[in-house]
MDTraj code that builds the backbone (N, CA, C; nanometers):
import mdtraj as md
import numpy as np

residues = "UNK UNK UNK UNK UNK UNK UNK UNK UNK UNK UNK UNK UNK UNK UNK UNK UNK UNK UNK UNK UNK UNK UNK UNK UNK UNK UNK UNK UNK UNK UNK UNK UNK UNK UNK UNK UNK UNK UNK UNK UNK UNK UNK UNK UNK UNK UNK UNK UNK UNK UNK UNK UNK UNK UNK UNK UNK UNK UNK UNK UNK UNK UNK UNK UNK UNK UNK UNK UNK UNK UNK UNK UNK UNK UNK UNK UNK UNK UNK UNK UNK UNK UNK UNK UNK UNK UNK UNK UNK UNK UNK UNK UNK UNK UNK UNK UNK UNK UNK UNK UNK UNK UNK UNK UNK UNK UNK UNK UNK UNK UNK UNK UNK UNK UNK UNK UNK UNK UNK UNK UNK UNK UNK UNK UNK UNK UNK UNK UNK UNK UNK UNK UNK UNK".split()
xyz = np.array([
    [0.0855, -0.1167, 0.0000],
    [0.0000, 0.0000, 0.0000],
    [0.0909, 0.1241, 0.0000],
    [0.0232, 0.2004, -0.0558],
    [0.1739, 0.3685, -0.0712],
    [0.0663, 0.4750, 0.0294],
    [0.1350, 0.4697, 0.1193],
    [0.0667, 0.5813, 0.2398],
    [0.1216, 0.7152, 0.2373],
    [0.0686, 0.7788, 0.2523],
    [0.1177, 0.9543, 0.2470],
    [0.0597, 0.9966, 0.3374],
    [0.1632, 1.0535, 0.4498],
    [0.1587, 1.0970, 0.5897],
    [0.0922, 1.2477, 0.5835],
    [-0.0476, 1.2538, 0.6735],
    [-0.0656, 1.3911, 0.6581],
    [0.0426, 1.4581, 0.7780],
    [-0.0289, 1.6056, 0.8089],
    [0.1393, 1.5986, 0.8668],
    [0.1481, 1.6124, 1.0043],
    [0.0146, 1.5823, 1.0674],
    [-0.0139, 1.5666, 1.1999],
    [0.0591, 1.4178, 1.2480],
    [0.0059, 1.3245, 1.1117],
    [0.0790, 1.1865, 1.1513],
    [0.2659, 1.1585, 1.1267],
    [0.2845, 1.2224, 1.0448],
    [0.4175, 1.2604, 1.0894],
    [0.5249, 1.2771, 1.1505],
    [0.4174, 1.4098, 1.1986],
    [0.5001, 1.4791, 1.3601],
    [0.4552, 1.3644, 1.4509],
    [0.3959, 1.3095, 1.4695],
    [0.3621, 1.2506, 1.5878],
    [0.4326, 1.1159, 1.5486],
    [0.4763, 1.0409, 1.4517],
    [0.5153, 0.9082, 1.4420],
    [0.6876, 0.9996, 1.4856],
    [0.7561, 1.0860, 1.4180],
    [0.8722, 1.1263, 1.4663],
    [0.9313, 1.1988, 1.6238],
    [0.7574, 1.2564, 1.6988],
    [0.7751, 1.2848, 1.7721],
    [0.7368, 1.2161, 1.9188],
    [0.5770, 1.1610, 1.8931],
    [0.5193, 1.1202, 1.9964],
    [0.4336, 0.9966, 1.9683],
    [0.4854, 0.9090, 1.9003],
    [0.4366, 0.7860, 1.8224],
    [0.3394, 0.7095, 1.9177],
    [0.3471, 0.7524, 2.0170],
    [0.2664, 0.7098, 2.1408],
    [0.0943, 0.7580, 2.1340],
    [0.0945, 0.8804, 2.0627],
    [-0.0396, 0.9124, 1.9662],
    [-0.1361, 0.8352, 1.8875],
    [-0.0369, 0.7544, 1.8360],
    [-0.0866, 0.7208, 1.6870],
    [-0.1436, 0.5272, 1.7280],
    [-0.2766, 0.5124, 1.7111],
    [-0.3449, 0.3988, 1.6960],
    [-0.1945, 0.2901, 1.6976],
    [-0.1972, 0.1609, 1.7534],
    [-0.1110, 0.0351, 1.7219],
    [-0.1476, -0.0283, 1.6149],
    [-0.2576, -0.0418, 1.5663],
    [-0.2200, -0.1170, 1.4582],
    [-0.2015, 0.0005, 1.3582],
    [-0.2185, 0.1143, 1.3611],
    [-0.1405, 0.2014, 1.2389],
    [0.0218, 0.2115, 1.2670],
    [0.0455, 0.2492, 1.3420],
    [0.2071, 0.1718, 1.3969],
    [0.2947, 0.0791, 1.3049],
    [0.1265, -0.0631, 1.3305],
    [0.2272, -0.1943, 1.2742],
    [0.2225, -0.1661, 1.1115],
    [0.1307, -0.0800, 1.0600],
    [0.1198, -0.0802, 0.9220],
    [0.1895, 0.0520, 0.8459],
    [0.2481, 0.1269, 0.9095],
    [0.3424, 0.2292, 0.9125],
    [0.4573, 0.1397, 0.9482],
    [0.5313, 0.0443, 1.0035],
    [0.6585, -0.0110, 1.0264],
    [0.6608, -0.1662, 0.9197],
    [0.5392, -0.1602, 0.8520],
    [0.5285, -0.2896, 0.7566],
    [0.6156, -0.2485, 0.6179],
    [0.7258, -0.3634, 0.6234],
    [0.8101, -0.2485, 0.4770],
    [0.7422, -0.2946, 0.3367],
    [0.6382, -0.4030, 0.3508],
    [0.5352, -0.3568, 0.2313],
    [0.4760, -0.2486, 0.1992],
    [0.4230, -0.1528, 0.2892],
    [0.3932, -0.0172, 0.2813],
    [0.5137, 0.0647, 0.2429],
    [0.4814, 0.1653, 0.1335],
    [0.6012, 0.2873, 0.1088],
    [0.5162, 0.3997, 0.1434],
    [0.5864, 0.5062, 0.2587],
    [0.5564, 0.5837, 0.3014],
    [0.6069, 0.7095, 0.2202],
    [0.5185, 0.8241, 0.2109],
    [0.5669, 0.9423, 0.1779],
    [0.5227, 1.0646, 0.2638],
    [0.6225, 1.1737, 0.2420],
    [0.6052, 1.2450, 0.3427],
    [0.5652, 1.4163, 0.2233],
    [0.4982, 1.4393, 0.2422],
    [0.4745, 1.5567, 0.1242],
    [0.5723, 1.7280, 0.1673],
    [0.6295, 1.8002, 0.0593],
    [0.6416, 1.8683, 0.0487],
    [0.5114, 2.0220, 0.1239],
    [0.3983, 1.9390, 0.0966],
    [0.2746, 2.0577, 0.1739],
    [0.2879, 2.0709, 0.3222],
    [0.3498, 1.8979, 0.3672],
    [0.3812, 1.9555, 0.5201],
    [0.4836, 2.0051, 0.5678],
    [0.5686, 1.9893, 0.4452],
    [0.7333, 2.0634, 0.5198],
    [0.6648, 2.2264, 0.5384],
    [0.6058, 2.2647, 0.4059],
    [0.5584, 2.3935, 0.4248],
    [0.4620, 2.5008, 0.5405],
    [0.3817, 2.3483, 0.5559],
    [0.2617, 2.3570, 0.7010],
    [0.3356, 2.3611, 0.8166],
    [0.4549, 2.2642, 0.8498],
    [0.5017, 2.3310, 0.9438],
    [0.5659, 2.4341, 0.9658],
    [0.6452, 2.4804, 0.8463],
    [0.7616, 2.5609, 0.8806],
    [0.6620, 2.7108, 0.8967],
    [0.5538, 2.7108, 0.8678],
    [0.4571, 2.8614, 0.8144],
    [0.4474, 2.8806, 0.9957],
    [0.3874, 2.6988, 1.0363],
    [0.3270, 2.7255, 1.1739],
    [0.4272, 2.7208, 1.3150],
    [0.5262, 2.6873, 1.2540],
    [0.6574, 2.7675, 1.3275],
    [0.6635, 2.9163, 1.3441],
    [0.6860, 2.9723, 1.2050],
    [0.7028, 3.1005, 1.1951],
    [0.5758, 3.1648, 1.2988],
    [0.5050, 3.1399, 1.2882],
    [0.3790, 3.2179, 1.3068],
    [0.3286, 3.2401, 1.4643],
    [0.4322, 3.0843, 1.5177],
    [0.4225, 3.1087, 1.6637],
    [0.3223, 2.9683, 1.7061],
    [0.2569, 2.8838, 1.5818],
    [0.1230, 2.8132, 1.6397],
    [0.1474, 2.6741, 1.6497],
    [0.3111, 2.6398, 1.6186],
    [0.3486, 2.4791, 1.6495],
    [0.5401, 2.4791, 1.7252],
    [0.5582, 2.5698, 1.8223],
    [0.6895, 2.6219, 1.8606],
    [0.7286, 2.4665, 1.9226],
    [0.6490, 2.3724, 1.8958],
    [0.7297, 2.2806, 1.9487],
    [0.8199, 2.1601, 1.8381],
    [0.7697, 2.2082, 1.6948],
    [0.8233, 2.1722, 1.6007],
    [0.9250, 2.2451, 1.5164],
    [0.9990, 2.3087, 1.5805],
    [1.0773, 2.4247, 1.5405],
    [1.2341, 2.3405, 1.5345],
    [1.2478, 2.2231, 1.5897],
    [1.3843, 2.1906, 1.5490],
    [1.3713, 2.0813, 1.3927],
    [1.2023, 2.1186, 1.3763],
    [1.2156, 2.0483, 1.2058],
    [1.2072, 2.1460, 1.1394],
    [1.1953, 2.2558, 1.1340],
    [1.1832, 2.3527, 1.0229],
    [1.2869, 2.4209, 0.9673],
    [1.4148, 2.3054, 0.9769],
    [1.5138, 2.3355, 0.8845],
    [1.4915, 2.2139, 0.8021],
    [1.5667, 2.2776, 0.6648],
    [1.5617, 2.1816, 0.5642],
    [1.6214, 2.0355, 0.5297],
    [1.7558, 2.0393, 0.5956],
    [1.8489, 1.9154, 0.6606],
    [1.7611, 1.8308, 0.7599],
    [1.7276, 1.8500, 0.8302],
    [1.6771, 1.8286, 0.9448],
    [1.5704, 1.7550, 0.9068],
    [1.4498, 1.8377, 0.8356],
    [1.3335, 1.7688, 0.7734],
    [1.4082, 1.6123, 0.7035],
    [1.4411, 1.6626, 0.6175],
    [1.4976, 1.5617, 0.4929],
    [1.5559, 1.4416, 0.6214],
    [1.6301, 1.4543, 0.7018],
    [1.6827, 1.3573, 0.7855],
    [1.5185, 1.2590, 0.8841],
    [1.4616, 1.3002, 0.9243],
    [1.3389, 1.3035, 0.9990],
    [1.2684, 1.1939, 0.8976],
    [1.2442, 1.2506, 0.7478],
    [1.2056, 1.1954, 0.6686],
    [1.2560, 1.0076, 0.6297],
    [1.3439, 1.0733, 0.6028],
    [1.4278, 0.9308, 0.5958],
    [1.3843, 0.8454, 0.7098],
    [1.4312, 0.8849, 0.7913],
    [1.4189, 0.8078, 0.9710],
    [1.3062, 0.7176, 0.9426],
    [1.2437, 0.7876, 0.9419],
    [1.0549, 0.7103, 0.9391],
    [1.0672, 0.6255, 0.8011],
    [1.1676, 0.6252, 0.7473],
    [1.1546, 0.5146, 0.6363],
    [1.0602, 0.5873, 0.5221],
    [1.0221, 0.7081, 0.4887],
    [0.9499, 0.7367, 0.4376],
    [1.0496, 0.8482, 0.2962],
    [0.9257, 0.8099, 0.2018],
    [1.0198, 0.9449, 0.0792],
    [0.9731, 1.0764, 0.0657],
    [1.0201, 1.1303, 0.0461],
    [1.0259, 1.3013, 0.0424],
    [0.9242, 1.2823, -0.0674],
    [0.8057, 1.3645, -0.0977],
    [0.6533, 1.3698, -0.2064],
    [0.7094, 1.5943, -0.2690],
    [0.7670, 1.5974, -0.3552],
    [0.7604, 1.7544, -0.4143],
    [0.6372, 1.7577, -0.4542],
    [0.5501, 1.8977, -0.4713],
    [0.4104, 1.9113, -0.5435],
    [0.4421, 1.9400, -0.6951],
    [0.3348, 1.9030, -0.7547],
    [0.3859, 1.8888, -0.9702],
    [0.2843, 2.0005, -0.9488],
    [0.3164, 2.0162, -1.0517],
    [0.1785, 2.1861, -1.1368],
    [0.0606, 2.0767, -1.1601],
    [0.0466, 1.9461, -1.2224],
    [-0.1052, 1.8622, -1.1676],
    [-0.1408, 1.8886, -1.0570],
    [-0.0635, 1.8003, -0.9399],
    [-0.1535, 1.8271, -0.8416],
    [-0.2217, 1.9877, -0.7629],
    [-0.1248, 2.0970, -0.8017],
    [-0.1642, 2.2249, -0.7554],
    [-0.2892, 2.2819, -0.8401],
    [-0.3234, 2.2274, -0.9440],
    [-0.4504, 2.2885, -1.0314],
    [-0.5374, 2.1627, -0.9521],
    [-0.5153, 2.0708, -0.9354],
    [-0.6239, 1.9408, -0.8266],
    [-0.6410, 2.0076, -0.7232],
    [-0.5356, 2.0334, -0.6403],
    [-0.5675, 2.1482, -0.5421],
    [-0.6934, 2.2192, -0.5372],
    [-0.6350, 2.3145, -0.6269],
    [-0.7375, 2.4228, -0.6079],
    [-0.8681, 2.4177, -0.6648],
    [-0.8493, 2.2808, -0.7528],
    [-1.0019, 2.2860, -0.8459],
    [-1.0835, 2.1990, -0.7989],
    [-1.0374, 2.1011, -0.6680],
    [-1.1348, 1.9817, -0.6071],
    [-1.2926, 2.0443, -0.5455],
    [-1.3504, 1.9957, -0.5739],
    [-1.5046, 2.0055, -0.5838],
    [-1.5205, 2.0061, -0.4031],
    [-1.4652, 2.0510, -0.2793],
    [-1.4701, 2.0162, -0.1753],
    [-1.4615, 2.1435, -0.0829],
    [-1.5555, 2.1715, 0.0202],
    [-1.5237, 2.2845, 0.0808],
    [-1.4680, 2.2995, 0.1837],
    [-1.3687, 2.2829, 0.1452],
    [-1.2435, 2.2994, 0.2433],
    [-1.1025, 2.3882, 0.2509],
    [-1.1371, 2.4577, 0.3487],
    [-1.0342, 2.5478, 0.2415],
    [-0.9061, 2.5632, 0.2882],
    [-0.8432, 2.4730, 0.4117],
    [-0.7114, 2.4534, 0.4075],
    [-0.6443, 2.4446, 0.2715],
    [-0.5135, 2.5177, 0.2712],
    [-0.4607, 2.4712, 0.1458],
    [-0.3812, 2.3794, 0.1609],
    [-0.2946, 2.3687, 0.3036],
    [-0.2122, 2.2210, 0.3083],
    [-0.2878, 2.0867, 0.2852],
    [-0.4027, 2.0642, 0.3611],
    [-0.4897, 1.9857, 0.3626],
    [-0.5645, 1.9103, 0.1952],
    [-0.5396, 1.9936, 0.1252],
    [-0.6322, 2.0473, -0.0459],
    [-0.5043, 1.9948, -0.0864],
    [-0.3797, 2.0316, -0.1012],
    [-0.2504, 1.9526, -0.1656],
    [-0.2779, 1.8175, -0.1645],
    [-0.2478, 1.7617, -0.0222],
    [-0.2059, 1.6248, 0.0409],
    [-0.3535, 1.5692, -0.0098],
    [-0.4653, 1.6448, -0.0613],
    [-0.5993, 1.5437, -0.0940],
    [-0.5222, 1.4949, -0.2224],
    [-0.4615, 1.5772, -0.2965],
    [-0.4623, 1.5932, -0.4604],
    [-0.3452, 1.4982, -0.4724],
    [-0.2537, 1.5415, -0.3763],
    [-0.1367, 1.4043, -0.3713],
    [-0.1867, 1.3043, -0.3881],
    [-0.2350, 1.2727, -0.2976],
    [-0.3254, 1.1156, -0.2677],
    [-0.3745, 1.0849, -0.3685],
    [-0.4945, 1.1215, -0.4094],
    [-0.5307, 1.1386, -0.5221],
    [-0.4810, 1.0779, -0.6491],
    [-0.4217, 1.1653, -0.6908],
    [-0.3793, 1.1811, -0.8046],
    [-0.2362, 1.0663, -0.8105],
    [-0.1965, 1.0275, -0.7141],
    [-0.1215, 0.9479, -0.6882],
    [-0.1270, 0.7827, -0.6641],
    [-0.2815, 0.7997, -0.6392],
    [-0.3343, 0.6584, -0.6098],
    [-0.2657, 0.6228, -0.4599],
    [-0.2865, 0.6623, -0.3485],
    [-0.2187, 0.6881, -0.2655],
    [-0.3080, 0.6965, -0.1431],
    [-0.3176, 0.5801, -0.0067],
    [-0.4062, 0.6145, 0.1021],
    [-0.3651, 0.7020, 0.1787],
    [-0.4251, 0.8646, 0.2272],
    [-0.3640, 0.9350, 0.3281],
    [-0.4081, 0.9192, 0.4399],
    [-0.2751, 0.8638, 0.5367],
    [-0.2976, 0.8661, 0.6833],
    [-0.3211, 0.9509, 0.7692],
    [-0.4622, 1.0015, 0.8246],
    [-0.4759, 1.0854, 0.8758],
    [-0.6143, 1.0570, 0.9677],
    [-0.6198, 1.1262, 1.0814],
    [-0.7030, 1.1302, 1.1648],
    [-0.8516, 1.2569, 1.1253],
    [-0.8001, 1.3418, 1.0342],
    [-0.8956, 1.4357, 1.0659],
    [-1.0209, 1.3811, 0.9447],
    [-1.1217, 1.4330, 1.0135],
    [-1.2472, 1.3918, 0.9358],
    [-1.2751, 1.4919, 0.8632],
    [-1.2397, 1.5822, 0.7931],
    [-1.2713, 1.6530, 0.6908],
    [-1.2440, 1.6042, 0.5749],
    [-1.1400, 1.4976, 0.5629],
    [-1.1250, 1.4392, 0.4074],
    [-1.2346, 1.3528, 0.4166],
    [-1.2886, 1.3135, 0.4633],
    [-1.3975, 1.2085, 0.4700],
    [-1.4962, 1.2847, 0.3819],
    [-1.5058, 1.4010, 0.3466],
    [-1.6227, 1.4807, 0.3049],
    [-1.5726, 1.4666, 0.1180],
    [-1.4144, 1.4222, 0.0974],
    [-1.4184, 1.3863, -0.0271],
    [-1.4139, 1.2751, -0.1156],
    [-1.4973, 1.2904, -0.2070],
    [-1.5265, 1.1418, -0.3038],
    [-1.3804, 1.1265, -0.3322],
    [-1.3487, 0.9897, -0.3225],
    [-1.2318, 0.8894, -0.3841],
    [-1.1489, 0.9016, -0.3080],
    [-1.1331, 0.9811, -0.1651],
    [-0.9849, 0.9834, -0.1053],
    [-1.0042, 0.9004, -0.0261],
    [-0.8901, 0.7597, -0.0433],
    [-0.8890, 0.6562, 0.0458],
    [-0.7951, 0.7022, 0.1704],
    [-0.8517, 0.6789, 0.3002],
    [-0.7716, 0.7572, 0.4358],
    [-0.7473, 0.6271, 0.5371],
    [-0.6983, 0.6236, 0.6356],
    [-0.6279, 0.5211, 0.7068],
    [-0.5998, 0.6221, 0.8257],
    [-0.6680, 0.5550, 0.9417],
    [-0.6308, 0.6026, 1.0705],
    [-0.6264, 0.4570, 1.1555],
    [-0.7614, 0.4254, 1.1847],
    [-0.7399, 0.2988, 1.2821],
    [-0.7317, 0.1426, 1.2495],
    [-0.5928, 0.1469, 1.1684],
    [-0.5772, -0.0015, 1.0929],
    [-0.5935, -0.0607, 1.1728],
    [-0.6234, -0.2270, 1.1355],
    [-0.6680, -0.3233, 1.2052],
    [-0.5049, -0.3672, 1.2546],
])
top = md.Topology()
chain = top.add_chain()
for i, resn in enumerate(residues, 1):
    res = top.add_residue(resn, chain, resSeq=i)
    for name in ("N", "CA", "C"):
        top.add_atom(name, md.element.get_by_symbol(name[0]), res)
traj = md.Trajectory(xyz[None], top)
């Protein structure tokens, strides 16, 4: 299965893995699964660094650092294409995070389950999501 970390699950598998459901754990550490880590969250965090609203993720919002983090988790670095940024913005869904609207279009367009807890992707047709694996 090709999982793409939203970026709550992420931070928390690199930071506080103690968060995150056990059997998503075992299916996040299954090396049949290829994990990716998107470019929308390097951006989501580093904005919510700056801004003052995630100061506890501030020793990832260098670029080395990320890229290292990344790896760790066994996972690959995801850049955004000019496809998915017109998917972005043109998905039929009212939602108007834009990190959130990337990582749909990633998925998406990628054929790709995103791991994530929040129930707002649930509101879009075709995005397969993964929180409480068996």
């Amino acid at each position: 299965m090709n999982l793409l970390l939203d970026t709550h699950a992420f931070l928390w598998l690199v930071g506080e893995p103690s968060k995150l459901p056990g059997g998503l754990l075992a299916a996040l550490a299954d090396a049949r699964n290829r994990l990716a880590v998107s470019a929308a969250s390097a951006m989501e965090v580093s904005t919510k660094v700056r801004i003052g609203k995630l100061p506890t993720a501030a020793h990832l919002a260098g670029a080395q650092t990320w890229a290292a983090r990344v790896r760790q988790v066994g996972a690959a670095p995801l850049p955004i294409t000019h496809q998915e940024a017109i998917l972005a913005g043109r998905l039929p869904w009212d939602h108007r995070d834009p990190f959130d609207r990337f990582l749909a279009a990633q998925a998406l367009l990628g054929g790709m389950t995103l791991v994530s807890r929040d129930q707002a992707f649930a509101d879009l047709s075709g995005l397969r999501t993964l929180w409480d694996a068996p």
